[in-house]
C-alpha positions in Angstrom: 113.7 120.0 169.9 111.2 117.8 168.3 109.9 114.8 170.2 110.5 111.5 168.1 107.2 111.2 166.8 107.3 115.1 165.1 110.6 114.0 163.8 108.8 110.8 161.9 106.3 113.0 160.7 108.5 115.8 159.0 110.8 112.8 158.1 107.7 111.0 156.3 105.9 114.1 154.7 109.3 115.1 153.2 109.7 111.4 151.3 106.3 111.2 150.7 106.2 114.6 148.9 109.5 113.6 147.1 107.9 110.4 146.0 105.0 112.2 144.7 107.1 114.7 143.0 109.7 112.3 141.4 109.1 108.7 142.0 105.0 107.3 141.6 103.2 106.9 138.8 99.7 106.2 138.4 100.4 103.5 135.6 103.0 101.0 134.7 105.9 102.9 131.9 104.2 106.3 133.1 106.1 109.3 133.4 107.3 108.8 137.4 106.0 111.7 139.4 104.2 114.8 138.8 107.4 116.5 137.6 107.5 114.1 134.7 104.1 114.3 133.9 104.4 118.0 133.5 108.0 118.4 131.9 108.2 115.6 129.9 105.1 116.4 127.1 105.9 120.1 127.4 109.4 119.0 125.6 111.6 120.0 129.2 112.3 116.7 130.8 115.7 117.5 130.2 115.4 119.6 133.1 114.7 116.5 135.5 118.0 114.5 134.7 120.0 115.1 137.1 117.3 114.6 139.8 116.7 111.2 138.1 120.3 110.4 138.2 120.6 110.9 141.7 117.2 108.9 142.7 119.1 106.3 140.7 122.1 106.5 143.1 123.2 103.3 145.1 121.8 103.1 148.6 123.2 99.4 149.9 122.1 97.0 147.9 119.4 99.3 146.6 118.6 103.0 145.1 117.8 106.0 146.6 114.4 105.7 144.0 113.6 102.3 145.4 114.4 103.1 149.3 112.1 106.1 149.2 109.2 104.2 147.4 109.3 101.1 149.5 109.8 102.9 152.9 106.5 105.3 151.4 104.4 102.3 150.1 105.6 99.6 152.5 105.2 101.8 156.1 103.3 104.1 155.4 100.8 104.5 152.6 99.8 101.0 151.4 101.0 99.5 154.0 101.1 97.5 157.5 103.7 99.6 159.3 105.6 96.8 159.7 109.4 96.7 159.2 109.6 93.5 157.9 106.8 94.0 155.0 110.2 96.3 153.5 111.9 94.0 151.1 115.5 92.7 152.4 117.7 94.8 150.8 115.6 98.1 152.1 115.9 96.8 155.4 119.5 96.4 155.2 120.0 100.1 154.8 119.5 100.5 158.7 121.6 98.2 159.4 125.2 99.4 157.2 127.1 102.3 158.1 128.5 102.0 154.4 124.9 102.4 153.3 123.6 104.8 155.7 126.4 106.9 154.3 125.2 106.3 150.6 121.3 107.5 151.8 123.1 110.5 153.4 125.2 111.4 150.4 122.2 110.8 148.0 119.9 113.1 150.2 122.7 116.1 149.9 122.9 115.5 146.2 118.9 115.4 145.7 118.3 118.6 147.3 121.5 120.0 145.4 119.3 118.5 142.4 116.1 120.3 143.7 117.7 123.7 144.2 119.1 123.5 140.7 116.0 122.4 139.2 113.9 125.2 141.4 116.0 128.0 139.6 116.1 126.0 136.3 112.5 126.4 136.6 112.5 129.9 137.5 114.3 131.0 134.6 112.2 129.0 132.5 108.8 130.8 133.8 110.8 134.1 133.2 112.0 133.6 129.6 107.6 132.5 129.2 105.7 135.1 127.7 103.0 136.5 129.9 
């Protein structure tokens, strides 16, 4: 078993690499994440909607999109590490059983999302010409 702080850490790098992969953008009304920046010009963002769906899921008074990004930017990355710097309805999440079950159910769903997109993907590169 994993002491607490190894746990925060796998817990952290997984949402951070989500958020990098689906959710930041380096410019305001740019594609969000590097999936989008790759799919979308090469005509296959099609491929990314149910993942988007899913980030767009309720989580309490929030999303599962805007959850991830504030718990990344706010605690972690740009951040003070500071619960409170979350904004309120964020911090509700911990705080709702209701809501915890929403993040829980949106979690299952995104890496139901992942997997298909992974073998979308893998179908894609093997229809490709070498």
């Amino acid at each position: 078993m994993l002491p607490p702080a190894g746990v925060d850490f796998i817990s952290f790098a997984g949402m951070h690499l989500i958020c990098t992969m689906f959710i930041t953008t380096d410019s305001p009304g740019g594609a969000a994440g590097v999936f989008h920046k790759v799919l979308d010009p090469s005509g296959h963002a099609a491929l990314l909607e149910e993942v988007d769906r899913v980030l767009g899921q309720p989580v309490g008074d929030t999303t599962l999109r805007q959850y991830l990004r504030s718990k990344r930017n706010k605690l972690a990355v740009h951040g003070t590490l500071e619960y409170c710097s979350q904004p309120k309805d964020v911090q509700a999440v911990a705080f709702y059983d209701d809501a915890l079950e929403q993040f829980d159910d949106a979690i299952e769903a995104l890496d139901v999302a992942v997997d298909r997109l992974d073998r979308d993907l893998a179908k894609l590169e093997s229809e490709s010409p070498p």
